[in-house]
VEXTIRO-894387 format. One record per residue: residue number from 1; x, y, z of N, C-alpha, C, O in turn. Coordinates in pm, 1 decimal. Example, Ala and Ser with C-alpha at 12.3 -4.5 7.8 and 13.67 -1.06 7.14 Angstrom:
2
<site nr="1" n_east="1319.0" n_north="-569.0" n_up="780.0" ca_east="1230.0" ca_north="-450.0" ca_up="780.0" c_east="1320.0" c_north="-330.0" c_up="780.0" o_east="1423.6" o_north="-331.9" o_up="846.5"/>
<site nr="2" n_east="1285.0" n_north="-225.0" n_up="708.0" ca_east="1367.0" ca_north="-106.0" ca_up="714.0" c_east="1290.0" c_north="3.0" c_up="787.0" o_east="1340.9" o_north="113.8" o_up="803.9"/>
END
This chain:
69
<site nr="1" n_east="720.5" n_north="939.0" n_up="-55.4" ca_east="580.9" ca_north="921.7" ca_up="-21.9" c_east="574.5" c_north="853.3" c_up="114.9" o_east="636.7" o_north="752.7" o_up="148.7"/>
<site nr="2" n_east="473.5" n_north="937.9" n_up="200.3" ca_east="466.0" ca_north="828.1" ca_up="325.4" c_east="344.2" c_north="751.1" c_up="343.2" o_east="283.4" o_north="708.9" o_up="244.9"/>
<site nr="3" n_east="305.8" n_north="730.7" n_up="457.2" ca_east="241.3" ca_north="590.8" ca_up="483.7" c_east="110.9" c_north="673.9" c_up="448.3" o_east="39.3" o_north="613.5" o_up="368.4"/>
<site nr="4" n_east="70.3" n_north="777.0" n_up="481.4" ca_east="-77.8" ca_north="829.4" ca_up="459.1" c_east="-95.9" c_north="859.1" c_up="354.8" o_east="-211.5" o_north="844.5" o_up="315.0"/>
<site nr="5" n_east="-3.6" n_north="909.4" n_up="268.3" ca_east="-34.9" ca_north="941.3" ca_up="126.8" c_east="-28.5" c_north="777.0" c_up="30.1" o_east="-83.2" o_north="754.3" o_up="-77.8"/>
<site nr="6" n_east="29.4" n_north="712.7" n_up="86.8" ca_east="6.3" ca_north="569.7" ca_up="31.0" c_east="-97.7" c_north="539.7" c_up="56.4" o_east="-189.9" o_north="554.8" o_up="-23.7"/>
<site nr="7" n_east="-110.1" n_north="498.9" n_up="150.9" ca_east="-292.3" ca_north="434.8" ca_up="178.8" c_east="-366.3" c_north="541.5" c_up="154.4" o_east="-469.7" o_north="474.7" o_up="151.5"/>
<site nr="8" n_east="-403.9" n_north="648.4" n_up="134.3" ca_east="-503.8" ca_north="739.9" ca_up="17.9" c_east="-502.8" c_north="693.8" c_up="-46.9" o_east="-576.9" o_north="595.7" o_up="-52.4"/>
<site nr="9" n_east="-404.7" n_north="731.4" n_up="-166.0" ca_east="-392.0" ca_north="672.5" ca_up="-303.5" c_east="-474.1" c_north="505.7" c_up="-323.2" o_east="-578.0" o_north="471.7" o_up="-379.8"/>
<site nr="10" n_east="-376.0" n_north="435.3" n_up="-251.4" ca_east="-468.4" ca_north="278.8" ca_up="-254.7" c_east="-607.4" c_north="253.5" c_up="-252.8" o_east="-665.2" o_north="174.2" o_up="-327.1"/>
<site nr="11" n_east="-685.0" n_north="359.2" n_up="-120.9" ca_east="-802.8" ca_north="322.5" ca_up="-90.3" c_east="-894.6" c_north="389.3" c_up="-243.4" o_east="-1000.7" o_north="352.1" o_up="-293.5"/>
<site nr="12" n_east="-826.0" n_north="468.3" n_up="-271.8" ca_east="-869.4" ca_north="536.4" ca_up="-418.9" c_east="-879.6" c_north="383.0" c_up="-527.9" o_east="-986.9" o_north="347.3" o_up="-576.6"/>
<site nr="13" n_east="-795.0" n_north="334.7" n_up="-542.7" ca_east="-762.1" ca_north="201.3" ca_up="-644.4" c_east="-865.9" c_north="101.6" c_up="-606.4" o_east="-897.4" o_north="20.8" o_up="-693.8"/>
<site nr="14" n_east="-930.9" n_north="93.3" n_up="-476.9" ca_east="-989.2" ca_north="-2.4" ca_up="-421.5" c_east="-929.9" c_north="-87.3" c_up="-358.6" o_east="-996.3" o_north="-190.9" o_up="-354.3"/>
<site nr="15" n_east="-810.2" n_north="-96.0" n_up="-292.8" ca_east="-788.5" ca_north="-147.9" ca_up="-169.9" c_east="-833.4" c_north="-99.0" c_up="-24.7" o_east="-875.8" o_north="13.7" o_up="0.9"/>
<site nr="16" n_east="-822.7" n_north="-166.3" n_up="33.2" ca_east="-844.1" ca_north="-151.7" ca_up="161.1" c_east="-771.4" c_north="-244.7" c_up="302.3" o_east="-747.7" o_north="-365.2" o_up="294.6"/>
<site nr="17" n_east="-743.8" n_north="-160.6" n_up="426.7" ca_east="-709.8" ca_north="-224.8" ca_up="550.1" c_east="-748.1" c_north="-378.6" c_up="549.6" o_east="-858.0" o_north="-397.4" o_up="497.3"/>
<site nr="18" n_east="-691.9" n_north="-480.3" n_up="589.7" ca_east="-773.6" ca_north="-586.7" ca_up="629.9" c_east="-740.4" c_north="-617.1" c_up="771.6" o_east="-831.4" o_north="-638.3" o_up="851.7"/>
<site nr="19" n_east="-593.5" n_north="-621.0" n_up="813.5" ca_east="-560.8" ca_north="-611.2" ca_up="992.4" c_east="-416.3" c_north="-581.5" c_up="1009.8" o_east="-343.6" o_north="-551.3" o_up="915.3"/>
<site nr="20" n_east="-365.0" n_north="-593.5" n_up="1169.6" ca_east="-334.5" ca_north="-528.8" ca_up="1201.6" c_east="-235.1" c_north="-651.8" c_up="1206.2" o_east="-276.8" o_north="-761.0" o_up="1244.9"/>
<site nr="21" n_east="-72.5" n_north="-630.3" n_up="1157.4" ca_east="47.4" ca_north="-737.7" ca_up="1158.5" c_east="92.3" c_north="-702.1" c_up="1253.7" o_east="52.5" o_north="-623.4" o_up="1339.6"/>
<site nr="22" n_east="249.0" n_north="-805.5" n_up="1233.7" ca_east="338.8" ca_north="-821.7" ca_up="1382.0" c_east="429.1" c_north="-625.4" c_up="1393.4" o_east="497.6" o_north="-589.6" o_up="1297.5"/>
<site nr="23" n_east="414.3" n_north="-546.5" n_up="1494.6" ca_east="492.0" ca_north="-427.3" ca_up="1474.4" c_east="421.8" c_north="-334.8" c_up="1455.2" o_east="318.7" o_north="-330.5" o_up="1522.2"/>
<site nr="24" n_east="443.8" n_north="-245.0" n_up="1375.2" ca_east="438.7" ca_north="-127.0" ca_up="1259.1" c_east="352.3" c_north="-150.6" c_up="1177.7" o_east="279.4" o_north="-52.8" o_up="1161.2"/>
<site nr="25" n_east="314.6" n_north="-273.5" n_up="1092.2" ca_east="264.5" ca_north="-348.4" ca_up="971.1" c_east="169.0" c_north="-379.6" c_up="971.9" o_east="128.3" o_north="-451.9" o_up="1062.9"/>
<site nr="26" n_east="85.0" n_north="-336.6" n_up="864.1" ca_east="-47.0" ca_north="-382.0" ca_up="822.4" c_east="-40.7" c_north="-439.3" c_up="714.3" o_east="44.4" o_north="-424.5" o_up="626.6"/>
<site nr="27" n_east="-156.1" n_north="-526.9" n_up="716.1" ca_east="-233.9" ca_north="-605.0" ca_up="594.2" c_east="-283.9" c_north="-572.5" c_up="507.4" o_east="-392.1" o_north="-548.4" o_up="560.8"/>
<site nr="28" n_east="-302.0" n_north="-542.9" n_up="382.5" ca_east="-385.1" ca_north="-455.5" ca_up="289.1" c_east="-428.3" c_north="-585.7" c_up="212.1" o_east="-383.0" o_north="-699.6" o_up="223.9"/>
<site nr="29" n_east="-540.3" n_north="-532.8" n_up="119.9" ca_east="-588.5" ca_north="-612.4" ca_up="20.5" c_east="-635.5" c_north="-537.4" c_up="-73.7" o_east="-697.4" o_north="-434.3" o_up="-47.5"/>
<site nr="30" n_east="-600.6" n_north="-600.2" n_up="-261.7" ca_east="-665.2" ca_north="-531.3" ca_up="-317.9" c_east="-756.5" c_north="-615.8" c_up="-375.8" o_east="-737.6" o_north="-726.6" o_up="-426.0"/>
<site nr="31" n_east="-932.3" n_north="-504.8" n_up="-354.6" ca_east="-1070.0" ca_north="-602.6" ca_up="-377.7" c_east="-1044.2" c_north="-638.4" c_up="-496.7" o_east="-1071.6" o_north="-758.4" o_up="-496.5"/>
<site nr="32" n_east="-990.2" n_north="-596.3" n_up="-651.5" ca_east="-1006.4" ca_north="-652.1" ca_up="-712.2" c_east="-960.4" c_north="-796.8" c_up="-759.9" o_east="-1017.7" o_north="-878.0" o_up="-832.6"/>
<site nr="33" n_east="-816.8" n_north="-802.5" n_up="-683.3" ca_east="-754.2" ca_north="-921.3" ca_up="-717.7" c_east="-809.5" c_north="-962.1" c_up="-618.4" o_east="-903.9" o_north="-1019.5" o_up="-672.6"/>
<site nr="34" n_east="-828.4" n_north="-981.6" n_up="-481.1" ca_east="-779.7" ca_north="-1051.8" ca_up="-386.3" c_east="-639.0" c_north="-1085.1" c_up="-316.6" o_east="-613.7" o_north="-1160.1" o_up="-222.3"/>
<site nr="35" n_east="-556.1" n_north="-1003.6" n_up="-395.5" ca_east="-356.5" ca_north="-971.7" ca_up="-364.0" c_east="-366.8" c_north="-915.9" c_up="-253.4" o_east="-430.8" o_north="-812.2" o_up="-236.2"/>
<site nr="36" n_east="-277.2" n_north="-1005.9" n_up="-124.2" ca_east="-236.3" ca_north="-903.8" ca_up="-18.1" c_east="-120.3" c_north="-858.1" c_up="-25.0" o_east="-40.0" o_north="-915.9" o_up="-98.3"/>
<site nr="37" n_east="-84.1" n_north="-752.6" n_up="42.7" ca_east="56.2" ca_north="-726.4" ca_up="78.0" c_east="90.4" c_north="-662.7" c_up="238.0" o_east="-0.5" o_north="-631.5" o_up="315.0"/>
<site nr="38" n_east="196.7" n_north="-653.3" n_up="263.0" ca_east="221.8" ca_north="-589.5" ca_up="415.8" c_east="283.4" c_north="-418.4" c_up="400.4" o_east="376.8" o_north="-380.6" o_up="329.7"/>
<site nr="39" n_east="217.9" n_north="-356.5" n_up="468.8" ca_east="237.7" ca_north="-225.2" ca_up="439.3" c_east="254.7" c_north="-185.7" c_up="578.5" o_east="175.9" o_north="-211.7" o_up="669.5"/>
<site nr="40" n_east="437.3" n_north="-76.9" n_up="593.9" ca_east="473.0" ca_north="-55.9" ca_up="737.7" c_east="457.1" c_north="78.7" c_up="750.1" o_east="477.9" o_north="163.7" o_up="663.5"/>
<site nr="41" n_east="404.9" n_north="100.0" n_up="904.0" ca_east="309.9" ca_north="241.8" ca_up="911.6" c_east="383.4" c_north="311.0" c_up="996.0" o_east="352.4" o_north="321.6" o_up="1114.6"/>
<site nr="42" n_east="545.7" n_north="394.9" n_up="915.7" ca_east="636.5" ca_north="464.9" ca_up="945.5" c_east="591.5" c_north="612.4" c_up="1034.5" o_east="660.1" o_north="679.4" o_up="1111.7"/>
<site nr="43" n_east="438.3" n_north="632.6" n_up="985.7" ca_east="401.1" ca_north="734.7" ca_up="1032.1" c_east="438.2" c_north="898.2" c_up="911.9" o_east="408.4" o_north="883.1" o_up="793.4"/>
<site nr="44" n_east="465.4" n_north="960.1" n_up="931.2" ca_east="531.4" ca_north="1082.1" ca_up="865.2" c_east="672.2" c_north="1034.7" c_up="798.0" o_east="691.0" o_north="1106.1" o_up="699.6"/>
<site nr="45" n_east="777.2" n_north="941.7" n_up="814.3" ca_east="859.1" ca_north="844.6" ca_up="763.7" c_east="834.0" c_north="843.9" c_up="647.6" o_east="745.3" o_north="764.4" o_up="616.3"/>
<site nr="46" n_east="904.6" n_north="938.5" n_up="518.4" ca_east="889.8" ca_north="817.5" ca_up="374.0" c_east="933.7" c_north="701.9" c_up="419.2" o_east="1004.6" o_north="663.8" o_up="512.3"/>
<site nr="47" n_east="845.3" n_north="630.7" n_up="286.7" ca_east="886.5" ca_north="501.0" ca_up="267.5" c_east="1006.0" c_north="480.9" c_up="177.7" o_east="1034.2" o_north="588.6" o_up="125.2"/>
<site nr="48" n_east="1074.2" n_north="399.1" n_up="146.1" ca_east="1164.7" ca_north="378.4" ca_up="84.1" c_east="1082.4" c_north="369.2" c_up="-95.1" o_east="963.5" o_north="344.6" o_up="-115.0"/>
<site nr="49" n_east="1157.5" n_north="389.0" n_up="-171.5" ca_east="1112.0" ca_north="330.5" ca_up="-316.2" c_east="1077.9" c_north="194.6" c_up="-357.2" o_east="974.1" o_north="147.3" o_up="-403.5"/>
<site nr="50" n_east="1244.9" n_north="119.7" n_up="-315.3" ca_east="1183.1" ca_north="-7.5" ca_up="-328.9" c_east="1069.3" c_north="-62.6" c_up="-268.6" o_east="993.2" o_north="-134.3" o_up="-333.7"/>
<site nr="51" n_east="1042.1" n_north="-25.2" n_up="-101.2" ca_east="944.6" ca_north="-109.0" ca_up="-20.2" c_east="800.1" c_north="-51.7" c_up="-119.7" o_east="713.8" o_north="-138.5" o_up="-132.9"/>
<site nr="52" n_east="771.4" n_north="80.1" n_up="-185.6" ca_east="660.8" ca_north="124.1" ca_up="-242.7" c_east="643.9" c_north="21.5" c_up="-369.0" o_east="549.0" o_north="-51.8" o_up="-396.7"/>
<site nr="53" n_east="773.6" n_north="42.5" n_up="-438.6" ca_east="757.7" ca_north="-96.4" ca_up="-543.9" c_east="709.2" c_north="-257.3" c_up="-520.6" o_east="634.6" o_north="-331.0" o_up="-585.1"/>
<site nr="54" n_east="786.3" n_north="-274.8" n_up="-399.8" ca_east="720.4" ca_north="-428.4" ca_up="-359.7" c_east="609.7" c_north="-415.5" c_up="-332.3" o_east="561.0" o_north="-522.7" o_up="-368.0"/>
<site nr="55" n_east="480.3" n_north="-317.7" n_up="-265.2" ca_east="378.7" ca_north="-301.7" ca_up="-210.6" c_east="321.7" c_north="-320.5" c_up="-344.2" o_east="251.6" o_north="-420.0" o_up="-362.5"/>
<site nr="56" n_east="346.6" n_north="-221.9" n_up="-458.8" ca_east="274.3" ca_north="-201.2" ca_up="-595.7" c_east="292.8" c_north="-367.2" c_up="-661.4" o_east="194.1" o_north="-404.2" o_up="-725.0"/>
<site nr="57" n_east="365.7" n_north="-431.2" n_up="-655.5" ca_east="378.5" ca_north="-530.6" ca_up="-744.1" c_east="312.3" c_north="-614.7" c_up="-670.0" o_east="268.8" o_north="-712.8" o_up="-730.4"/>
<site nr="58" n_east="283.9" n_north="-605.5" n_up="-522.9" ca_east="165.6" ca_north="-748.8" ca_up="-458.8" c_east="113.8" c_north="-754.9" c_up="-515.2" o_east="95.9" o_north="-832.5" o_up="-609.1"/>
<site nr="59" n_east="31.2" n_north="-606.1" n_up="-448.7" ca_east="-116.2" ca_north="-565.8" ca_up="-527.2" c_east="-106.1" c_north="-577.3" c_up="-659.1" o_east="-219.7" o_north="-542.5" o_up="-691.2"/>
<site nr="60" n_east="-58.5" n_north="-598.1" n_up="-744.7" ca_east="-70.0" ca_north="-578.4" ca_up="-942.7" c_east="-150.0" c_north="-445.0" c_up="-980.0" o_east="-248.5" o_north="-449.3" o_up="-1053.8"/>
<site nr="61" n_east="-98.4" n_north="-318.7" n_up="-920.9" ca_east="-121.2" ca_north="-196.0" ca_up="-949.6" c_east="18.5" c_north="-104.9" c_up="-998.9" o_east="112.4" o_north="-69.5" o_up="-927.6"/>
<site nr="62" n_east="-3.2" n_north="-79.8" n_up="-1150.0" ca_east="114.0" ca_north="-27.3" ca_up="-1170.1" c_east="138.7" c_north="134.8" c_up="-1098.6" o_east="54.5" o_north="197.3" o_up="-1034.1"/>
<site nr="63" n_east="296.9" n_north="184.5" n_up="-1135.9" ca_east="316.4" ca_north="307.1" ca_up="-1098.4" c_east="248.5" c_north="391.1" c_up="-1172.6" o_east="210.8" o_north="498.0" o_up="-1124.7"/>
<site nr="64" n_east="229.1" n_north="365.4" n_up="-1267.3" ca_east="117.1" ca_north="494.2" ca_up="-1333.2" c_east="38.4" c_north="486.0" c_up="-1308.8" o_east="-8.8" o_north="599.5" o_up="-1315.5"/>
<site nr="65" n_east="-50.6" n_north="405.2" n_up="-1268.4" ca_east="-202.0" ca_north="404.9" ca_up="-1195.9" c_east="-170.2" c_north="429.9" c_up="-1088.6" o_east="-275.9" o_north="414.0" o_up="-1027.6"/>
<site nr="66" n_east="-72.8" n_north="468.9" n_up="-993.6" ca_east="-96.6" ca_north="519.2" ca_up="-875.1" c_east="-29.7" c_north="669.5" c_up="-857.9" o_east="-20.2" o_north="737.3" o_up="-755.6"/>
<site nr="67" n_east="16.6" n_north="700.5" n_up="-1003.3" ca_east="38.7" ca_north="848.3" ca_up="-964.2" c_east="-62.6" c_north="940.6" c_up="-1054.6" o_east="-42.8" o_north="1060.9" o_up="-1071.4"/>
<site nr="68" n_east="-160.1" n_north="877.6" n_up="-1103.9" ca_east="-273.2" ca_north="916.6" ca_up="-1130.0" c_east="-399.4" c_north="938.3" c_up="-1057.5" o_east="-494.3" o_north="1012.0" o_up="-1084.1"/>
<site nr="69" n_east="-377.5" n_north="852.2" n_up="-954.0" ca_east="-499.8" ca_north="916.2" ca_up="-817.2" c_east="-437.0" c_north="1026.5" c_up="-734.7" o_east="-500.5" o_north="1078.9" o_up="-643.2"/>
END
């Protein structure tokens, strides 16, 4: 999965952008918790699995809720 099909999916869950980090890396937030995490914007680049797992476990959005959007 890469960086655009990730942030779809998310903005689907109700996260959203919040700014712009050091690099590559953005800020996300999810509205419902208030959980941030850093999400790196490889471009067309999959992401790795694990880095998708650490992103999912900031936010407290499991993998089945995100291969359901």
């Amino acid at each position: 999965m890469n960086y655009r099909e990730l942030t779809r999916k998310l903005r689907r869950l109700g996260c959203e952008f919040d700014r712009r980090a050091r690099g590559d890396h953005e800020i996300w937030i999810n509205n419902s918790t208030h959980a941030r995490t850093t999400i790196p914007n490889w471009g067309s680049q999959d992401l790795k699995p694990g880095t998708i797992s650490a992103i999912l476990r900031d936010l407290g959005i499991s993998r089945d809720k995100l291969a359901q959007v």
